[in-house]
C-alpha positions in Angstrom: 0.6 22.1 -16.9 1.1 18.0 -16.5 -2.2 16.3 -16.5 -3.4 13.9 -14.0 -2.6 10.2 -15.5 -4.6 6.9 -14.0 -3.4 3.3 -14.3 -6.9 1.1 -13.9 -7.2 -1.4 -11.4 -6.4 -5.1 -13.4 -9.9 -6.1 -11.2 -12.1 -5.2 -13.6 -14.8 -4.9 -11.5 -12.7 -2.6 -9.4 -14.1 0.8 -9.0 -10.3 2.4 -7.9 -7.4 3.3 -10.1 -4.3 1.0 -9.3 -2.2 4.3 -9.1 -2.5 7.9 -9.8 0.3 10.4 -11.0 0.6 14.0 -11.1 3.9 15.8 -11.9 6.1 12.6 -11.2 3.9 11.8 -7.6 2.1 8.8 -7.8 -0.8 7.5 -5.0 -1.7 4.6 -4.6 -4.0 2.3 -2.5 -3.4 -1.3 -1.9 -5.6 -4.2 0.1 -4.0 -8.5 1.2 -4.6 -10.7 -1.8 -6.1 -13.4 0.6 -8.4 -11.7 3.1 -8.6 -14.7 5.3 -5.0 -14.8 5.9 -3.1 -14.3 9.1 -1.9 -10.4 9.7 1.8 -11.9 8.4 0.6 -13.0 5.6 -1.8 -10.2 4.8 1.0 -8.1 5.5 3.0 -9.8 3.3 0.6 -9.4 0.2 -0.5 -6.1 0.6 3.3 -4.9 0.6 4.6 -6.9 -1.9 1.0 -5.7 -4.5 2.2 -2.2 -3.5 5.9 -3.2 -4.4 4.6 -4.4 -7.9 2.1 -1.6 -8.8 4.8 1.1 -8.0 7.5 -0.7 -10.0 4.7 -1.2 -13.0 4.3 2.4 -12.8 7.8 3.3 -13.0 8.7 3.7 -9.4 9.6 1.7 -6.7 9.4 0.8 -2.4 12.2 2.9 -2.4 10.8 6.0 -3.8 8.0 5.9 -1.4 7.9 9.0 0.5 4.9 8.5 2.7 2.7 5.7 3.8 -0.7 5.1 5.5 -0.9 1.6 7.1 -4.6 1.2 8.4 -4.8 -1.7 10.8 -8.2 -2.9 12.4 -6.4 -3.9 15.6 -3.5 -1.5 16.7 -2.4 -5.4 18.3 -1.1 -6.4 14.7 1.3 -3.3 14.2 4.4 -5.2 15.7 3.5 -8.4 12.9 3.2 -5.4 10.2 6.6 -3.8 11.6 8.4 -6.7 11.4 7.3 -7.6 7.4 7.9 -3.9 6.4 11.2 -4.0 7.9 11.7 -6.9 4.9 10.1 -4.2 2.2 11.7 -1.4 3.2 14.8 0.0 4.7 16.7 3.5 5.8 16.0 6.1 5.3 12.3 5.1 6.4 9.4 6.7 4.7 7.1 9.3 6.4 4.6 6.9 7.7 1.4 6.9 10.3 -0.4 4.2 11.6 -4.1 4.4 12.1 -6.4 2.1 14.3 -9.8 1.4 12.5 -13.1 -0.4 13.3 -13.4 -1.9 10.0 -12.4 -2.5 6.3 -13.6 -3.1 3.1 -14.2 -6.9 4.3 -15.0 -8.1 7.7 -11.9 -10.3 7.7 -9.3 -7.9 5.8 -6.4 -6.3 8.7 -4.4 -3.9 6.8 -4.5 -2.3 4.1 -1.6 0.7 3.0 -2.0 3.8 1.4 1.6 5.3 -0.4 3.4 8.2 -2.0 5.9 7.7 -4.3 7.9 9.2 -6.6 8.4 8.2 -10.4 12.2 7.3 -11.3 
């Protein structure tokens, strides 16, 4: 039976695993660097942290199989299309996009959930 394996957050203070693997599927959860950002620019560093934790884990954005984008207005989804389009590329991963009141901070716009699979 493979055993669940958990690569820590490098935020110390972070109470979240940076990703989680089972069986060759790894999850992982990923927020902007700079909250006060723009949604481009949010965009850009919460793709590009989920680009590095997968690779660090042995995987990559194109191993992704699915992916949650949470977006606190359903207005910045064309912004977020258009910088995914730059991380990603056919065939797409399974993906949904969810409208939510709020986030872990009050200025933070995205943030993307993924399921990848190691190399």
């Amino acid at each position: 039976m493979a055993d669940l394996i958990y690569t820590p957050d490098s935020d110390a203070d972070s109470i979240s695993s940076d990703v989680a693997e089972f069986n060759g599927i790894l999850v992982t959860t990923q927020i902007p660097a700079d909250i006060e950002a723009d949604i481009t620019a949010q965009s850009e560093s919460t793709l590009q942290a989920l680009k590095d934790a997968l690779e660090k884990a042995g995987s990559g954005m194109d191993r992704v199989m699915h992916l949650t984008i949470y977006l606190t207005d359903m207005a910045d989804r064309p912004a977020f299309n258009e910088v995914y389009q730059r991380f990603f590329q056919k065939p797409w991963p399974v993906r949904a996009a969810v409208g939510v009141a709020a986030l872990a901070f009050p200025t933070m716009r995205v943030e993307v959930t993924a399921m990848a699979a190691k190399r």
